[in-house]
C-alpha positions in Angstrom: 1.9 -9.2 2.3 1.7 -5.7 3.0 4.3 -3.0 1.3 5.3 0.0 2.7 7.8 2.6 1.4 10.4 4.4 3.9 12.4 7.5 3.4 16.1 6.8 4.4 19.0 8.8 5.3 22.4 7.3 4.3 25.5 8.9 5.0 29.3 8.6 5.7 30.7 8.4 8.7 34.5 9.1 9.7 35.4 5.7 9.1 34.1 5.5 5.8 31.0 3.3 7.0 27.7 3.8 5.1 24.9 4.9 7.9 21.6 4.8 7.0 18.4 5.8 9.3 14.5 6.1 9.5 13.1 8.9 10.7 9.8 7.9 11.0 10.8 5.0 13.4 13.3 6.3 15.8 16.1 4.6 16.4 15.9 2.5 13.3 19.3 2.4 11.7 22.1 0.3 10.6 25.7 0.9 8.8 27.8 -1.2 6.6 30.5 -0.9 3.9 29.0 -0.7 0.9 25.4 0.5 -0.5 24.1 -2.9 -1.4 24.8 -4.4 2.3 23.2 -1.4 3.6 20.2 -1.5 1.8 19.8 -5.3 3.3 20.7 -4.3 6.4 18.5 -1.1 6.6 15.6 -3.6 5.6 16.3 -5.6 8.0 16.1 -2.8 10.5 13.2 -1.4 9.4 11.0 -4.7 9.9 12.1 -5.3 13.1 11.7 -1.8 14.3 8.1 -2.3 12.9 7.5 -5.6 14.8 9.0 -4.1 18.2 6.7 -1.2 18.0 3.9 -3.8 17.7 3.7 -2.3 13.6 3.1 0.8 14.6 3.9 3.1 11.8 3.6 7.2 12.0 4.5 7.6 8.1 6.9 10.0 6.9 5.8 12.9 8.2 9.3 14.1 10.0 11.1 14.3 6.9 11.1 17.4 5.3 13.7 17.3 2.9 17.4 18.2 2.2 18.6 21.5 1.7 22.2 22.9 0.8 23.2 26.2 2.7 25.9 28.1 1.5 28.3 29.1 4.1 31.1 32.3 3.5 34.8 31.4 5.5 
């Protein structure tokens, strides 16, 4: 069996929800309440984005990184 590694987003919405996404397979996401369900559930996601695109698999190469900007008020 084949591994590949994903980068993923996870934040918190207004509800409290984890939210975690792919970006190299749009519209791969998922939420839940805690971390370790999310992490199950983004899996989850991932492999059957993967077997709807017929496992087509662009890598990584839309995620550039985080960066913090510091706004003045």
């Amino acid at each position: 069996m084949e591994k590949r590694r994903f980068i993923v987003i996870i934040e918190k919405d207004e509800d409290g929800k984890y939210v975690a996404s792919v970006s190299a397979l749009p519209g791969c996401h998922t939420q839940a309440d805690n971390l370790n369900d999310l992490e199950t559930r983004i899996s989850e996601a991932i492999r059957l984005c993967l077997e709807a695109s017929g496992m087509k698999y662009r890598g990584s190469e839309k995620f550039i990184g985080i960066h913090e900007v510091e706004v003045a008020l």
